[in-house]
DRENDO-1510 file (C-alpha; in Angstrom, 1 decimal, always signed):
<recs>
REC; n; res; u; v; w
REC; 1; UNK; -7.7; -9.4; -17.5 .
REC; 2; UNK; -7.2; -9.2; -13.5 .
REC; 3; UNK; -10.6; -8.8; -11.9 .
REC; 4; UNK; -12.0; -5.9; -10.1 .
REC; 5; UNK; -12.6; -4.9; -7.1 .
REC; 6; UNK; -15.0; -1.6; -5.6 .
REC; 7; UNK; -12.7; +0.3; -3.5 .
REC; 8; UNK; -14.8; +0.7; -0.2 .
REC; 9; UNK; -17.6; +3.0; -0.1 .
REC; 10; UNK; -15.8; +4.7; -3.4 .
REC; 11; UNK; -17.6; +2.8; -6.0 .
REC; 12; UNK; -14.0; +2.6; -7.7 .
REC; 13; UNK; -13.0; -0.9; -9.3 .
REC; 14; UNK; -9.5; -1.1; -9.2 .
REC; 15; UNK; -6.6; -3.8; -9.4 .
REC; 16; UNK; -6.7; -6.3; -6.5 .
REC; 17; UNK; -3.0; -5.2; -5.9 .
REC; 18; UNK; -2.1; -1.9; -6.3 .
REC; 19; UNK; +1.5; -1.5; -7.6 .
REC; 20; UNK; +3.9; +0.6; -5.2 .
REC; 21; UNK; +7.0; +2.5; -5.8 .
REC; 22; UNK; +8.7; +3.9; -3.1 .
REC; 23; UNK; +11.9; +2.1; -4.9 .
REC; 24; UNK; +11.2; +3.4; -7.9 .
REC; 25; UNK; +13.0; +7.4; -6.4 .
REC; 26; UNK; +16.2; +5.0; -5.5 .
REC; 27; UNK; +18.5; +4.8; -8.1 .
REC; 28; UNK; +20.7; +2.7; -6.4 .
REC; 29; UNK; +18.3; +0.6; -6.3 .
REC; 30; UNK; +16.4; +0.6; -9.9 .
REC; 31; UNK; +17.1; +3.0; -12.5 .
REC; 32; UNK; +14.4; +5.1; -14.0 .
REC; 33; UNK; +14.3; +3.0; -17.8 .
REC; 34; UNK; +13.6; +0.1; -15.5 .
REC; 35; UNK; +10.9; +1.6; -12.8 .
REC; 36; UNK; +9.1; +2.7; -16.6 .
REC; 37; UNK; +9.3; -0.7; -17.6 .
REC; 38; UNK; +8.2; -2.5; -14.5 .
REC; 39; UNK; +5.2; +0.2; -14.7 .
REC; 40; UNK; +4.0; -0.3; -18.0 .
REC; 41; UNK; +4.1; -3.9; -17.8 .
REC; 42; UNK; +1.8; -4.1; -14.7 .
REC; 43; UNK; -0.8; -1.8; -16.6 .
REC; 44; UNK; -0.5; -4.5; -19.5 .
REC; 45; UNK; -1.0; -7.2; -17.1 .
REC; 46; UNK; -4.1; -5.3; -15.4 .
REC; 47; UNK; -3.2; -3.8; -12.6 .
REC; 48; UNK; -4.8; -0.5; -12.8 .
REC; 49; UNK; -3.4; +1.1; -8.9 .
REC; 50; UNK; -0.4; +2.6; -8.3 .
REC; 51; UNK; +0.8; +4.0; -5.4 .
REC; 52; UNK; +3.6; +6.8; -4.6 .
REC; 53; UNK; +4.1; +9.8; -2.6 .
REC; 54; UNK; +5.7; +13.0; -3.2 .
REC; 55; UNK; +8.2; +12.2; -0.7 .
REC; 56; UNK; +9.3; +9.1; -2.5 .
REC; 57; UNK; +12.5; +10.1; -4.0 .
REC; 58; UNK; +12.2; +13.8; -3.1 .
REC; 59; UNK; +9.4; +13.6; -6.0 .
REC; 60; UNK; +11.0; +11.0; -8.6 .
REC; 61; UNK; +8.6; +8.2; -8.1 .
REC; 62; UNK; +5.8; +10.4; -9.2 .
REC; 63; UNK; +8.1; +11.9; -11.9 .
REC; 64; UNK; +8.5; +8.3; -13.5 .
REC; 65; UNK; +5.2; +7.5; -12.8 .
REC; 66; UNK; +4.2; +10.5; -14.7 .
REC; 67; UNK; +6.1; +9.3; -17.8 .
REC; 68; UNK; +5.2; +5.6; -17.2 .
REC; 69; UNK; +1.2; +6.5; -18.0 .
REC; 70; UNK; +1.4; +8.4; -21.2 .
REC; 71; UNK; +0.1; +6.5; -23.7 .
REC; 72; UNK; -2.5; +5.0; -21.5 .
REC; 73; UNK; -5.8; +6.3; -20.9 .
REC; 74; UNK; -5.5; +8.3; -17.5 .
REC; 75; UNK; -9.1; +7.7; -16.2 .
REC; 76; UNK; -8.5; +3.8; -16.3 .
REC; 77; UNK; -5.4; +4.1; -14.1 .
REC; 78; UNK; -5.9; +5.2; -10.2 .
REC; 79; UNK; -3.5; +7.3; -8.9 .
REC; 80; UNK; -2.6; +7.4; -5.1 .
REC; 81; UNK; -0.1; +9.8; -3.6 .
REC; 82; UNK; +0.8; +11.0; -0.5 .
REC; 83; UNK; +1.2; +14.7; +1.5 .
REC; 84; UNK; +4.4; +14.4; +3.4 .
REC; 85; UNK; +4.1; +14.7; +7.5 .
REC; 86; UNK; +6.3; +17.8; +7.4 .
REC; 87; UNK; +3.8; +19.7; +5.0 .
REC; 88; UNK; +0.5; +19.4; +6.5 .
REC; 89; UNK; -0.4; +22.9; +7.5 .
REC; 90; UNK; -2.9; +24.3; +5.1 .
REC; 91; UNK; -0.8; +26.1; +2.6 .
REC; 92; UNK; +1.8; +23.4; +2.3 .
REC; 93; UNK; -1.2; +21.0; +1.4 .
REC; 94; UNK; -2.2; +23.2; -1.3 .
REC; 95; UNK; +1.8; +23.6; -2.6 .
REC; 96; UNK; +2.2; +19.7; -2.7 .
REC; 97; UNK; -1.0; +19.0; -3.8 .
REC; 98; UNK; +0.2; +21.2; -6.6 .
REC; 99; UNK; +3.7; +19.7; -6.9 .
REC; 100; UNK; +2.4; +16.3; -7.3 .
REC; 101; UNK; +0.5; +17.1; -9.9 .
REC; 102; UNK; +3.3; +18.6; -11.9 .
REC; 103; UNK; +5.2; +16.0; -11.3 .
REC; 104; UNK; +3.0; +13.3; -12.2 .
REC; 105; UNK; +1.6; +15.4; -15.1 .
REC; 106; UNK; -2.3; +15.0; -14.8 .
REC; 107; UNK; -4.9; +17.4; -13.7 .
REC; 108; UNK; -6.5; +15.6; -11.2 .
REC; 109; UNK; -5.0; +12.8; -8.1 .
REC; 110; UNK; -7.6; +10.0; -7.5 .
REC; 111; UNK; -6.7; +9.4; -3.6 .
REC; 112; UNK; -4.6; +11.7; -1.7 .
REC; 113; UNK; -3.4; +10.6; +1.5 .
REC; 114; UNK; -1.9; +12.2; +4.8 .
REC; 115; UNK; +1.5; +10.0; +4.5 .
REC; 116; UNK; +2.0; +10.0; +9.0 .
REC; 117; UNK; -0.2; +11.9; +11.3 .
REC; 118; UNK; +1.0; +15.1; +12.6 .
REC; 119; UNK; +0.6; +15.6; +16.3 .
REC; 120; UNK; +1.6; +19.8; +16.6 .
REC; 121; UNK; -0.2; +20.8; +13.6 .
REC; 122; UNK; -3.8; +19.8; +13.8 .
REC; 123; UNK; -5.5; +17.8; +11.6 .
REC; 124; UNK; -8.5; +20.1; +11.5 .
REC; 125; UNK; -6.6; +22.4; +9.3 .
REC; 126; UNK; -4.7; +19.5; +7.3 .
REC; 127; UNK; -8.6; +18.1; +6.4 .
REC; 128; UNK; -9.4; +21.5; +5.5 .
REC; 129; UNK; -6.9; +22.1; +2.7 .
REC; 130; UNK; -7.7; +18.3; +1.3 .
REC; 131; UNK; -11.5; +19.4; +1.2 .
REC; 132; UNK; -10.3; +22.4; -1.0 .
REC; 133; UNK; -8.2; +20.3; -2.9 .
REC; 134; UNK; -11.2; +17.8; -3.5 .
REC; 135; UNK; -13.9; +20.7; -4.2 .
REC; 136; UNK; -12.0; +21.8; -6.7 .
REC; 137; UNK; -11.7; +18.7; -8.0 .
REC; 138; UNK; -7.8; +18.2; -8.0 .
REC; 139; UNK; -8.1; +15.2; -5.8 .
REC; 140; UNK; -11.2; +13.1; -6.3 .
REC; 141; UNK; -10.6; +11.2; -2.5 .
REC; 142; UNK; -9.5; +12.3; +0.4 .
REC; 143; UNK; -7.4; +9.3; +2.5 .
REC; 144; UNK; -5.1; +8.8; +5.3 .
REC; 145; UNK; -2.4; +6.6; +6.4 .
REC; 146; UNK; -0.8; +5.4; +9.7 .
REC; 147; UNK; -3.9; +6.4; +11.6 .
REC; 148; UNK; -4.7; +4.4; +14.4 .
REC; 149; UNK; -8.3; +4.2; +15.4 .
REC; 150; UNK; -9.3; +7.5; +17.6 .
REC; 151; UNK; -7.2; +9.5; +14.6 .
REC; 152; UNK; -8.9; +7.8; +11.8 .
REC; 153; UNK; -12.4; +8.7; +13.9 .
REC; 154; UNK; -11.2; +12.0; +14.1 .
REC; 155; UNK; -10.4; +12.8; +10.3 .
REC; 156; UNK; -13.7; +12.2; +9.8 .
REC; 157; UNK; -15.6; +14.4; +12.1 .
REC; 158; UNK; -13.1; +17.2; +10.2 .
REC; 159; UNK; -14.6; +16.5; +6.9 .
REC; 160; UNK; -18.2; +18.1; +5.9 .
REC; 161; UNK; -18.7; +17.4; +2.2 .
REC; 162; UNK; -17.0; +13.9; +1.9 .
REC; 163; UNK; -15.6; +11.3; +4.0 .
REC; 164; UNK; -12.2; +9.0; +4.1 .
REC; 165; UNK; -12.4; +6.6; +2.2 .
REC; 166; UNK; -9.0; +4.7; +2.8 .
REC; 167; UNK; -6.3; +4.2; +5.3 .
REC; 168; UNK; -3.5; +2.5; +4.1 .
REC; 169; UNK; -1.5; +0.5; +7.3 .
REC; 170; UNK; +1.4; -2.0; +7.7 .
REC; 171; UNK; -0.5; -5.0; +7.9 .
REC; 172; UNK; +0.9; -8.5; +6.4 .
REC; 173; UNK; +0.9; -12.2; +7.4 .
REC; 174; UNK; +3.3; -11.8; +10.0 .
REC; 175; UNK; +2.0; -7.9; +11.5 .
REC; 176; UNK; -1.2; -7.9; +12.5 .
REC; 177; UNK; -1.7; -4.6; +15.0 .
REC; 178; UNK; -4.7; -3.7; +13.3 .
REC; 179; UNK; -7.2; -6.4; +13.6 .
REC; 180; UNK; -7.6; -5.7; +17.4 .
REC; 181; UNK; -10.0; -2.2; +16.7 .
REC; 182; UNK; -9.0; -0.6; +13.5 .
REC; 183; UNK; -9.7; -3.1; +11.1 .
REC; 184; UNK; -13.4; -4.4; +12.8 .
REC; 185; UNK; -14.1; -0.7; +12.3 .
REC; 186; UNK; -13.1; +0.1; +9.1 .
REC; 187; UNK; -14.6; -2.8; +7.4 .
REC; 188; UNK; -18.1; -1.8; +9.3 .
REC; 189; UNK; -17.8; +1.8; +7.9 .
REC; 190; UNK; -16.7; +0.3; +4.5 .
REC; 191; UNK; -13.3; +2.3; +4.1 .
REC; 192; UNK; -10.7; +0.5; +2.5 .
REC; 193; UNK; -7.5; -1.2; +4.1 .
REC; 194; UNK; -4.3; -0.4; +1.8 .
REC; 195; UNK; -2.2; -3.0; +3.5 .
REC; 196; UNK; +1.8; -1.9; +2.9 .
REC; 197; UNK; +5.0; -4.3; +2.9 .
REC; 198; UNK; +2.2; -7.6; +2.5 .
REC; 199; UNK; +5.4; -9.7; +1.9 .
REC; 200; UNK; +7.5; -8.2; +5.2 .
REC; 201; UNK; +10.5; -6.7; +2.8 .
REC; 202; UNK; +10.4; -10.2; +1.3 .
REC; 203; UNK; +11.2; -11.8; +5.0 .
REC; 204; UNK; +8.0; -13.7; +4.8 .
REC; 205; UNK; +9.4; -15.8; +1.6 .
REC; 206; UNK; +12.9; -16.7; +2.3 .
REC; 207; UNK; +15.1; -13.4; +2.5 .
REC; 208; UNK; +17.9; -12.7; +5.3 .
REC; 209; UNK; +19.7; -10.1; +4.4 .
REC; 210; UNK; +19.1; -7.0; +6.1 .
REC; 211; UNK; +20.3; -4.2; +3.6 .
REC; 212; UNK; +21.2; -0.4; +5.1 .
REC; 213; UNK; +18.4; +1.3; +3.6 .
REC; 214; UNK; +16.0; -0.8; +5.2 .
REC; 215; UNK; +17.6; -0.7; +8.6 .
REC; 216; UNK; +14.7; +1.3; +9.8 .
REC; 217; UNK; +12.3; -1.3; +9.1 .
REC; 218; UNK; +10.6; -2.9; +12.5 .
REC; 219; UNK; +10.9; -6.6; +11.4 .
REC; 220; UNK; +14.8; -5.9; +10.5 .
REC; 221; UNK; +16.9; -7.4; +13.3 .
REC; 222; UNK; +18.3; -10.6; +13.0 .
REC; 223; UNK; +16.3; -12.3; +16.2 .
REC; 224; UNK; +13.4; -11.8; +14.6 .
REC; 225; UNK; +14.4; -12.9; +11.3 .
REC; 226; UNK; +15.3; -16.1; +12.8 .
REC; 227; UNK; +12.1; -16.0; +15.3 .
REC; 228; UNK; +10.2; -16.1; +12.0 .
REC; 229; UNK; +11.7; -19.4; +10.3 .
REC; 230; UNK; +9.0; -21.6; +11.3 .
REC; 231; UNK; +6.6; -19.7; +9.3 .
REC; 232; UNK; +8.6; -19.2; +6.6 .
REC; 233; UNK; +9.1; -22.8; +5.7 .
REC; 234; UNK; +5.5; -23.7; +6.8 .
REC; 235; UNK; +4.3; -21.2; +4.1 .
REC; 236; UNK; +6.8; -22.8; +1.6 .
REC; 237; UNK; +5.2; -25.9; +2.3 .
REC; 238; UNK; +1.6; -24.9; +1.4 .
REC; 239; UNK; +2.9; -23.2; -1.4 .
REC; 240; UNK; +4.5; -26.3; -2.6 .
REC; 241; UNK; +1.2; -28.6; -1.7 .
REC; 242; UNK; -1.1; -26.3; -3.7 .
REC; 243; UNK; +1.4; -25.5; -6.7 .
REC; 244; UNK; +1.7; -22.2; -6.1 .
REC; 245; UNK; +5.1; -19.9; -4.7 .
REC; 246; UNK; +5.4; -18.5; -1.5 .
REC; 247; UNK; +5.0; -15.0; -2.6 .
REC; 248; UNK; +1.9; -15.9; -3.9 .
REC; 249; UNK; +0.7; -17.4; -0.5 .
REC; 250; UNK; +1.3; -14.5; +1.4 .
REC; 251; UNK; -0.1; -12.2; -0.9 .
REC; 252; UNK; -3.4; -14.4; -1.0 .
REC; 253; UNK; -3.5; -14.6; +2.6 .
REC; 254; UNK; -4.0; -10.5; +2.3 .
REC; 255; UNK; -6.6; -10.6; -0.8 .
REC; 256; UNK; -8.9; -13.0; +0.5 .
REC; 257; UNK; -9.8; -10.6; +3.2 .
REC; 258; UNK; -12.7; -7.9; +2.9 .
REC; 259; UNK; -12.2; -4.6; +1.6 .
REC; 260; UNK; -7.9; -5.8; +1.7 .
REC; 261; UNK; -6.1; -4.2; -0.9 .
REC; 262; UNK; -2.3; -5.1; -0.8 .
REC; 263; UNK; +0.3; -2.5; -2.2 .
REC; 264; UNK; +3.2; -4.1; -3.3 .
REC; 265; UNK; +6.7; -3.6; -4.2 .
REC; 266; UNK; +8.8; -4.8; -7.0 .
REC; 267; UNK; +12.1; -3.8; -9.2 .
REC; 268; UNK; +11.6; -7.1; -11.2 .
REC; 269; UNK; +9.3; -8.3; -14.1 .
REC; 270; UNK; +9.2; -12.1; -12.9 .
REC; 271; UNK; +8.6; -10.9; -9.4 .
REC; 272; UNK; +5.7; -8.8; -10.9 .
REC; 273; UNK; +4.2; -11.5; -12.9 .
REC; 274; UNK; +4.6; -13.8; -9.6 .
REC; 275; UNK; +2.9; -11.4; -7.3 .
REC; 276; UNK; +0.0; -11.2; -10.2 .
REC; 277; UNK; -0.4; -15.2; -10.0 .
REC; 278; UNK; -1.7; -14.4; -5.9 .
REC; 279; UNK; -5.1; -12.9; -7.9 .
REC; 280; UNK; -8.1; -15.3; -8.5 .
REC; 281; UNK; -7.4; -18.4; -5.9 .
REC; 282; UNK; -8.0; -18.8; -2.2 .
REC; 283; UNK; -6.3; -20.7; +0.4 .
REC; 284; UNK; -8.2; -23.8; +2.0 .
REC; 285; UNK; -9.3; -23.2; +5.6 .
REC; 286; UNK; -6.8; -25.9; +6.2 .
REC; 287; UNK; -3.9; -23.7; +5.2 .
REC; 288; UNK; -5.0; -20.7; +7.0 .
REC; 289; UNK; -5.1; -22.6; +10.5 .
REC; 290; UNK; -1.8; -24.2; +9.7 .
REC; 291; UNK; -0.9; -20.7; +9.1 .
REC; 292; UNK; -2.3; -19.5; +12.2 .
REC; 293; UNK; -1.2; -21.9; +14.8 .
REC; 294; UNK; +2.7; -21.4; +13.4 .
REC; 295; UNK; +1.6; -17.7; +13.8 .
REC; 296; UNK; +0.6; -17.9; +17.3 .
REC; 297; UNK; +3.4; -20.0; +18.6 .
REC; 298; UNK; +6.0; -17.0; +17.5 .
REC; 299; UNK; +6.6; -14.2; +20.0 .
REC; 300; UNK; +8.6; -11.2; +18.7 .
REC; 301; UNK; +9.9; -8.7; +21.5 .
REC; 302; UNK; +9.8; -5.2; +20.3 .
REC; 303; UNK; +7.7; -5.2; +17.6 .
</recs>
């Protein structure tokens, strides 16, 4: 069984890795039989996270996900979802609060997350609804995401009977924005770090191609691709030295932090057992300044 971790100031234990599925409402890119699959198998394997948002798919990630649980007992499995930035005025909270949970067919959403920050509609009223929403128990923990540091402060001072308790951020080996203020601070005040895209669309281990649909992805452009090589085949390297596969070094870079919790992405049931293999290890101080120094040496314009 995958060990446990508390989930901030929660009290939660969950999965190390928390299982993601933005994919899983494409298609094009996995069909719905396989997304049930991939699902199912991680809760076999132990990971007891998953992560969607009702904007995933118009709604069909937490559709599937919804099907993937029956048959497993709902309070072992944590459920995060997301409110989209387009419906955060206090009756759209409510409605896709509501939605959400029809759609993944439970009576109650463990974390529930502002998906972007909203700068018309204030985030005094957003707070508001997701206090309702958590008083009457239909969300047991109010969260945020993309929130820079003065926002994140901000959310808080807006809540009166609970607090946040996560923001999840893009934060991998090779995007690091938020260890400058954000992250000091939210390990201080014990709220948990969902890290997003922890293997960089898969750039980190080896992949070039830049497919359309991720086009909008800040790390996409071909310079920086290349920019990146150096760390790519130093992390190769390690992983090679220490019998282990790049994916699994990257991911481990992101676990052996405090109070990290990588969401992760995957249409494939070797990749999902790979990215499980990054639990219970840690990379030698060695590898981590080798890491580093690579690290430091890259400069990526526009990023």
């Amino acid at each position: 069984m995958i060990e446990r971790r508390t989930l901030g100031w929660t009290g939660e234990k969950i999965s190390p890795l928390i299982l993601g599925s933005w994919e899983f409402g494409t298609p094009t890119i996995i069909s719905e039989e396989q997304a049930i699959k991939i699902i199912r198998k991680a809760i076999e394997l132990g990971i007891n996270a998953i992560d969607t948002a009702e904007s995933y798919g118009a709604g069909l990630s937490e559709k599937i996900i919804g099907k993937a649980i029956k048959g497993f007992k709902r309070e072992e499995i944590f459920i995060t979802t997301k409110v989209s930035y387009d419906h955060l005025r206090y009756d759209d909270v409510i409605k896709s609060a509501e939605g959400s949970l029809r759609r993944l067919e439970t009576s109650y959403i463990d974390l529930y997350l502002i998906h972007w920050p909203h700068h018309y509609i204030p985030l005094r009223e957003t707070l508001k609804a997701m206090e309702k929403l958590w008083s009457e128990g239909k969300i047991r923990y109010i969260g945020v995401s993309n929130f820079p540091l003065p926002m994140l402060r901000a959310a808080r001072e807006h809540l009166s009977k609970t607090d946040v308790a996560v923001n999840q951020v893009h934060y991998n080996l090779l995007y690091r924005e938020i260890e400058k203020e954000l992250m000091p601070y939210m390990i201080q005040e014990n709220i948990a770090i969902q890290a997003y895209d922890p293997l960089a669309l898969g750039f980190l281990i080896g992949r070039r191609e830049i497919r359309d649909e991720y086009r909008w992805y800040r790390l996409a452009r071909p310079e920086i691709i290349e920019a990146i090589q150096p760390l790519v085949n130093e992390i190769k390297t390690i992983a090679s030295e220490i019998g282990r596969t790049p994916a699994q070094v990257v991911l481990n870079w992101l676990l052996i932090k405090e109070n990290v919790f990588p969401v992760f992405n995957t249409t494939k049931e070797e990749h999902l057992i790979d990215n499980i293999g990054s639990i219970g290890w840690r990379l030698s101080k060695e590898h981590l300044e080798r890491i580093d120094r690579i690290w430091t040496s890259i400069k990526l314009e526009g990023v």
